[in-house]
C-alpha positions in Angstrom: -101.5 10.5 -67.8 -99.6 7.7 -66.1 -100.2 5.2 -68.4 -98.2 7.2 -70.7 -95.3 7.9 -68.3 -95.3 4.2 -67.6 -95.1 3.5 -71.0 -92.4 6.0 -71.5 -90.4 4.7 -68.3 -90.6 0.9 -69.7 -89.2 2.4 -72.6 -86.2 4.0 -71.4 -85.8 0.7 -68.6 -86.3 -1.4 -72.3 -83.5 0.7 -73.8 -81.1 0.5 -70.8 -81.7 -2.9 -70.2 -80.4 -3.6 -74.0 -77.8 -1.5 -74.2 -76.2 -3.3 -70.7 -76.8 -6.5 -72.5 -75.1 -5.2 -75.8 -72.0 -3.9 -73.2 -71.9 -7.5 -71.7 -71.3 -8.9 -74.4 -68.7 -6.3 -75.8 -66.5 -6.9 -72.2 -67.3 -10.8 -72.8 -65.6 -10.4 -76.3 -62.6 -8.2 -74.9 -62.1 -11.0 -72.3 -62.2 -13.8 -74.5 -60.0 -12.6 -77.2 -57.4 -11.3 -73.9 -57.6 -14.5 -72.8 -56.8 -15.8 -76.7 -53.8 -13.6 -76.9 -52.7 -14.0 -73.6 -52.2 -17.9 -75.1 -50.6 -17.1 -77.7 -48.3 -14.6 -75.6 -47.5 -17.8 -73.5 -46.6 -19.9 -76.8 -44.5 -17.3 -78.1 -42.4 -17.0 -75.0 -42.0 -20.3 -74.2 -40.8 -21.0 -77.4 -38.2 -18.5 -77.6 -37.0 -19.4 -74.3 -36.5 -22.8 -75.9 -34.8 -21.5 -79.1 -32.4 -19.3 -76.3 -31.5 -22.4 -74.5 -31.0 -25.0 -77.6 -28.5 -21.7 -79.0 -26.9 -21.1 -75.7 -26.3 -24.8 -74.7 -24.6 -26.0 -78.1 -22.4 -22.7 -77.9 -23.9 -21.0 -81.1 -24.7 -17.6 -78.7 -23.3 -15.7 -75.7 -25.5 -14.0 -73.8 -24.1 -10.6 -74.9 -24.7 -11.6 -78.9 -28.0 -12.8 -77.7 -28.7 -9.1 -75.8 -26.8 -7.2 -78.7 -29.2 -8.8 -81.4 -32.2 -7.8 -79.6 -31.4 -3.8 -79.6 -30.6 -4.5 -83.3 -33.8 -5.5 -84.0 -35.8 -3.2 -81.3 -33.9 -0.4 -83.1 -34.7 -1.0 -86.9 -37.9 1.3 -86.5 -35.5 3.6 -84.7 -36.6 3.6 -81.0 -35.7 1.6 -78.6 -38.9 0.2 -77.2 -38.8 -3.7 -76.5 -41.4 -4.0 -79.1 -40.7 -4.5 -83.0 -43.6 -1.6 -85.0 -44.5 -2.3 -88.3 -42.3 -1.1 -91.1 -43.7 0.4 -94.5 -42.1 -1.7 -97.6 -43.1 -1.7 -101.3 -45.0 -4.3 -102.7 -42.7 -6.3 -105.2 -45.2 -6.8 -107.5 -47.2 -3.2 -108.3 -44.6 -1.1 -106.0 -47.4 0.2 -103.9 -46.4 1.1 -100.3 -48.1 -1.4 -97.6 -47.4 -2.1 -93.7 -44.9 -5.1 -93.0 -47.8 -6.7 -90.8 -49.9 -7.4 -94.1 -49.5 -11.4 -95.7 -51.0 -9.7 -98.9 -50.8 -6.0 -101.1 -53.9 -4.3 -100.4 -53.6 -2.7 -104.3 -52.7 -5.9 -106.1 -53.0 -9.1 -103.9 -49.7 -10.3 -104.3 -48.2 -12.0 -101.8 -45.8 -10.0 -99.1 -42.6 -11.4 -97.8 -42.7 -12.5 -94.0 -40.3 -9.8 -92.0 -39.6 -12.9 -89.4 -41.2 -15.6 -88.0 -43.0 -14.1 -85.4 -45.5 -11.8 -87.7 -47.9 -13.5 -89.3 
């Protein structure tokens, strides 16, 4: 009779020991592709901080057109959330509604429009 609880308890100790390993590797995925985005965050940033100064310095932008564009585009989904959400738009090809974050239609595979620069 313990023979077959032993083999019953290496089974379950099997079975947990596989299933941490499996969530390991899961929180090793999360981190890396944080760690990926958090790079690309970084990137992103810097460069606009660059695009601000070059505008700012050469006189093309005040600070208020700079701060006035910015609720412009926060607001185009219609809240103000310091984020821009995708839109819904109409595929110019088959008509078929898609999300603005797609770089082809889903129905037809013809190529979207780019938003802006930053949503690829």
């Amino acid at each position: 009779m313990d023979f077959i609880w032993d083999l019953h308890q290496d089974g379950r100790i099997n079975s947990a020991q596989s299933e941490a390993r499996e969530a390991g590797d899961k929180a090793d995925a999360v981190v890396s592709e944080f760690a990926r985005m958090q790079r690309r965050l970084d990137r992103l940033s810097l460069g606009c901080q660059a695009m601000w100064e070059l505008m700012r310095d050469r006189g093309w932008v005040t600070e208020e057109e700079l701060k006035a564009k910015i609720l412009e585009v926060d607001l185009r989904d219609g809240t103000t959330d310091g984020r821009m959400s995708t839109q819904i738009t109409d595929c110019p090809k088959c008509g078929a509604k898609t999300n603005s974050k797609r770089a082809t239609c889903v129905m037809c595979g013809a190529p979207l429009e780019v938003r802006h620069s930053f949503e690829v």
